[in-house]
C-alpha positions, 0 to 999 in steps of 0.5 A: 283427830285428823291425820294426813290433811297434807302429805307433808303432815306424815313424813316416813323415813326408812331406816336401814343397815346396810353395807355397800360393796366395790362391786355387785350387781345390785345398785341402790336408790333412795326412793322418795315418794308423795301420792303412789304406793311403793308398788304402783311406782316401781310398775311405773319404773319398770316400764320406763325403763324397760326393767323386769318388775321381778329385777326391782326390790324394796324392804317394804310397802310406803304410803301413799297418802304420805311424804316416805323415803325408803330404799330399793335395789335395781338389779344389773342396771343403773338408771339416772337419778330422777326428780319428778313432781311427785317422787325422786330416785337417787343412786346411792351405791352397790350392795352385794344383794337385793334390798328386803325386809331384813334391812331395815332397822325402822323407820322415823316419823315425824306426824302433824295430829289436826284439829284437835281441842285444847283438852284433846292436844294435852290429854295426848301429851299426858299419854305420850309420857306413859306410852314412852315408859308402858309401849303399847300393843303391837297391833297391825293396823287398818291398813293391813286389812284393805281386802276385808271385807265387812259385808263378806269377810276375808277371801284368805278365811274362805280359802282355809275353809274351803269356800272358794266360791265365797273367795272369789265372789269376795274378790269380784264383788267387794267395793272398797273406797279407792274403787272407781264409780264404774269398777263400783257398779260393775261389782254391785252387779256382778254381787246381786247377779251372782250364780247368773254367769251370762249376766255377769259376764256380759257386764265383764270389762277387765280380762281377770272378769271375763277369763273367770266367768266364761269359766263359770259359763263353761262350767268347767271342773273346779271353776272356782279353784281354776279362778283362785289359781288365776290370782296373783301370787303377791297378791294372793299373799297379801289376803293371806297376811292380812287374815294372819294379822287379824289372827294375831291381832285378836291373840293380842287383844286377848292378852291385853284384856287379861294384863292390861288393867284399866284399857282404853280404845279407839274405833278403827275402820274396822274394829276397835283397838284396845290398848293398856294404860299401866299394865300387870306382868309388864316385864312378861309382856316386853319380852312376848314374842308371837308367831303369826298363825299358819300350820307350823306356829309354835305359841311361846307359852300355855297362855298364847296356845290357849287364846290361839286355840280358842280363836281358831275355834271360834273361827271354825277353823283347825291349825291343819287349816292352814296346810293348803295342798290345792292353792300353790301360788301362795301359802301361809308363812309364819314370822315372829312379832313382838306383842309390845312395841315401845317407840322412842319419842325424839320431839312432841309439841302442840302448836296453833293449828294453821288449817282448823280455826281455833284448833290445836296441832300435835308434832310428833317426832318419833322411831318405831322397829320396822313392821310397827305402825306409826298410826298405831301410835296415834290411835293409843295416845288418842284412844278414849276410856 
């Protein structure tokens, strides 16, 4: 399959409960948006005008490979409504609080699949009936796991295990897709020259590398937790989460294996997901909510402890792993996620696919609760036996 050909092919729109108020300080913008990220737009926003990016809040972060409408709040500001080439704000009123996570109730997609076969488009259909009647497993997909690395792992394990040098070394080494020709280069040096800090310091172009290897140069005390402590907090919460959801990713596929009867999957970027036709127990399943792991996550039964204890294991890791006391400006927090998601499907048709010659396009029009992924969705109604 194919998704995301043209931005118009994925359409997010944010879903939300929000009460506005007489007066307050927060005012409230519907954020549409093609070709940024949620983030990198609010920089942008924030030095337009002049905002503290700290005074700006969102509910959550929007694709940028998509056409997604979602919420922020400005804080003491109001700011003209915007309609740019690529986004448009537009002032919807004041709320008596910042906008968060906690706001919003979903989010509704309406999704183009390409370029798929005749047999492709009506195996899909067949599987859309059982995913509305069975759900699916409540996987974090790809997108969650942008700082993995396959070669080297994820800096937030590092971290749990005290291998800070191999953390940081992930976060100045690692290539990732999105990376330029030259940041590529730069990063293939610094991995093969890695222990020779004048080398690579002589090769530093951003301030982040050239503060972290005059350190190394230096040898100063705890060179590698000093650099750690340079990383932003946000970001450094995002390697924290990502590693979480690859944890709890493998709690539930374990369920799954257990429950799931005849499975299927779909190769991811990463890994492979696999997914339940018509499962055992489903009413145990629905109804399974799963912490994500930190050092205060309390697993709902024997089962899920036992998984939990086993993966940790298997990791080499402990739950006391997670009680970090020498990095401060993150830390692992634990939320509850539901092991199934059950999407309400508005519309589904398959139609003459106008790009692909001779190929068939799947519309779908759906609403998943928020923190659930509509490419998920995608993966289980395309996965294969």
């Amino acid at each position: 399959m194919k998704i995301k050909v043209k931005a118009e092919d994925f359409i997010v729109n944010e879903k939300v409960d929000i009460v506005y108020a007489d007066s307050g300080e927060f005012y409230l913008y519907s954020l549409t948006k093609k070709g940024f990220n949620t983030l990198d737009l609010l920089i942008r926003l924030s030095r337009r005008f002049g905002i503290p990016l700290y005074d700006i809040s969102y509910g959550g972060k929007k694709d940028r490979y998509a056409l997604t409408t979602q919420h922020i709040t400005i804080k003491g500001k109001r700011i003209p409504d915007i309609k740019e080439r690529n986004y448009t704000i537009s002032y919807l009123g004041k709320i008596s609080r910042p906008m968060g996570p906690d706001l919003i109730k979903g989010n509704e997609f309406i999704v183009n699949v390409r370029d798929l076969n005749k047999g492709e488009a009506q195996k899909a259909m067949g599987e859309i009936e059982m995913v509305s009647n069975y759900g699916l497993p409540n996987y974090f997909d790809d997108q969650r796991f942008g700082s993995y690395s396959p070669e080297q792992g994820f800096i937030a394990e590092k971290i749990l295990k005290k291998h800070y040098n191999g953390a940081v070394k992930i976060y100045l080494t690692a290539v990732y897709p999105g990376d330029k020709k030259a940041e590529k280069e730069r990063k293939r040096f610094f991995f093969q020259n890695w222990g020779n800090w004048e080398e690579c310091l002589s090769m530093a172009k951003t301030d982040f590398e050239r503060r972290a290897f005059k350190i190394l140069v230096k040898k100063e005390q705890t060179p590698f937790l000093r650099i750690l402590d340079m990383i932003p907090g946000e970001e450094l919460s995002l390697f924290f989460s990502a590693y979480q959801s690859y944890l709890w990713n493998r709690i539930a596929e374990g369920i799954v294996s257990i429950y799931g009867g005849e499975v299927i999957s779909y190769r991811g970027n990463y890994w492979p997901y696999i997914f339940w036709k018509r499962p055992f127990e489903f009413d145990y399943l629905r109804n399974l909510i799963i912490p994500t792991p930190s050092g205060r996550a309390v697993m709902p039964d024997e089962l899920t402890e036992r998984l939990y204890s086993e993966i940790l294991s298997e990791q080499d890791l402990k739950k006391s792993s997670f009680n970090l006391k020498k990095i401060r400006r993150a830390f692992f927090k634990s939320f509850p996620r539901p092991l199934v998601v059950i999407p309400v499907i508005k519309g589904v048709e398959v139609d003459r696919d106008e790009i692909y010659a001779d190929k068939k396009i799947l519309r779908l029009h759906f609403e998943l609760p928020r923190g659930s992924y509509g490419t998920m969705l995608l993966k289980r109604v395309m996965a294969d036996q």
